[in-house]
LOLOSE-108292 format. One record per residue: residue in one letter; z, y, x of N, C-alpha, C in turn. Coordinates in steps of 0.05 Angstrom, whole numbers, plus 5000, padded with zeros to 4 digits. Each point is the difference from the previous one (the first is absolute). Example, Ala and Ser with C-alpha at 12.3 -4.5 7.8 and 13.67 -1.06 7.14 Angstrom:
2
a515648865264500050244982500050245018;s498650214993500150245016501450224985;
//
This chain:
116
x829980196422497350075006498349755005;x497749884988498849845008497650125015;x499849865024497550045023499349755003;x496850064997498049764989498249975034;x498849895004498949985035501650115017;x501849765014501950035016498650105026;x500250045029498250075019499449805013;x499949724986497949795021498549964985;x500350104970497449934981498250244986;x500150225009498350304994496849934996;x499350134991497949965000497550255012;x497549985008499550105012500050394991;x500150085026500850314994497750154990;x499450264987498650074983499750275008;x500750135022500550315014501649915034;x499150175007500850025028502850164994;x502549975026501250145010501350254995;x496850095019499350235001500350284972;x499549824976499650184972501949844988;x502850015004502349904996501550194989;x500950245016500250304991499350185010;x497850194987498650175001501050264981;x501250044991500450254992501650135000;x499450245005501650205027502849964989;x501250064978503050044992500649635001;x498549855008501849775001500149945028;x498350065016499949995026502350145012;x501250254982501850165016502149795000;x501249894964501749874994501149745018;x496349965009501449685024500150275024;x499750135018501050045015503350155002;x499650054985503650074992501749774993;x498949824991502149854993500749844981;x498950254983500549944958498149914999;x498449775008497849824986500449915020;x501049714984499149635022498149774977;x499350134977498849744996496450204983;x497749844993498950124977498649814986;x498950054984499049794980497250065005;x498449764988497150134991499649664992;x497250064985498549874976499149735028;x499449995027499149875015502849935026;x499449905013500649855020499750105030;x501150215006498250115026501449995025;x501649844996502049925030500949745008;x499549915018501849695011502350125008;x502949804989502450075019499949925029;x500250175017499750115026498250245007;x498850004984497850235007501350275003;x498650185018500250245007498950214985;x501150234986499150184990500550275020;x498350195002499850175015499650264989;x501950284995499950094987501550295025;x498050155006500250175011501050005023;x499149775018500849895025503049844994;x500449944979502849835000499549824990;x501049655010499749834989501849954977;x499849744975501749944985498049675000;x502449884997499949625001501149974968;x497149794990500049924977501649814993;x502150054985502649695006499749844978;x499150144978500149794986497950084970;x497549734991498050084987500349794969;x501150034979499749924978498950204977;x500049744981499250204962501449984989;x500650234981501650004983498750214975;x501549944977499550054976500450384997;x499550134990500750264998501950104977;x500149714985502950014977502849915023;x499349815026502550085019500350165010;x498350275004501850155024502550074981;x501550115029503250094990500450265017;x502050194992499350145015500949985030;x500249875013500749835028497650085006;x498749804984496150045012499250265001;x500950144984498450244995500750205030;x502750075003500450195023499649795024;x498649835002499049845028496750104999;x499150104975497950144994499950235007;x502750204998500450255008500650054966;x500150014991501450174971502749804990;x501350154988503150104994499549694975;x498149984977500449864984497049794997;x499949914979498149714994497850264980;x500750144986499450234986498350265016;x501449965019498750255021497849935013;x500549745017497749885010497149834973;x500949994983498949934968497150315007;x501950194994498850224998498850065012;x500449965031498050145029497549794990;x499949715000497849825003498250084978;x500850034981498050084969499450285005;x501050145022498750215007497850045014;x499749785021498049925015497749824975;x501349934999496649774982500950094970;x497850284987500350074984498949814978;x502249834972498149884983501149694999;x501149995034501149705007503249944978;x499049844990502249924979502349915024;x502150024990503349815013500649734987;x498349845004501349724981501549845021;x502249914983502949905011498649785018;x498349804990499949745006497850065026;x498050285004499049955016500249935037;x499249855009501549975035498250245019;x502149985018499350185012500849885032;x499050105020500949915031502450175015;x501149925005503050165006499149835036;x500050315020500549985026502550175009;x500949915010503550085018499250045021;x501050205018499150015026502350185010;x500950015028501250145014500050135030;x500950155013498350125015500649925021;x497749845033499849855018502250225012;x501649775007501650235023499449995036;x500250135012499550075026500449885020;
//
């Protein structure tokens, strides 16, 4: 996997936090369990930061880019789906029209949940 801006050299963030995950079936996924990481086109977390998601915290561990010809399906069920194919399918479900090109980057945040 190559990850390009290691976390002393990120560049500045492009979304808050807060609109990290917002939608209801992925929100369930991080509070259950089956989602620790998600992608998006921007930058919307420092590692350490706090995400707050129905009164439960989750700590951002770790913020790189990566290509969308790497995911594997590793990545994918840290997404919450079973394959690279499944999660393929949910995202082009959301942004109807949005092409899948291999080479494009994307922001991969990891996070796990603050414990008590």
């Amino acid at each position: 996997m190559t990850t390009q801006n290691e976390n002393n050299t990120l560049p500045p963030k492009t979304c808050s936090v807060e609109r990290l995950v917002t939608v209801e079936a992925d929100v369930k996924k991080v509070l259950s369990g089956e989602k620790t990481a998600t992608r998006r086109n921007g930058r919307y977390a420092d590692p350490g930061e706090i995400m707050t998601l129905e009164g439960r915290q989750f700590v951002v561990d770790k913020v790189y880019s990566q290509s969308l010809g790497e995911l594997t399906d590793d990545d994918a069920r840290r997404e919450g789906f079973e394959t690279v194919e499944e999660y393929k399918q949910s995202i082009l479900s959301y942004h109807p029209g949005m092409p899948w090109l291999p080479q494009m980057r994307v922001w991969v945040h990891e996070f796990r949940p603050v414990e008590a």
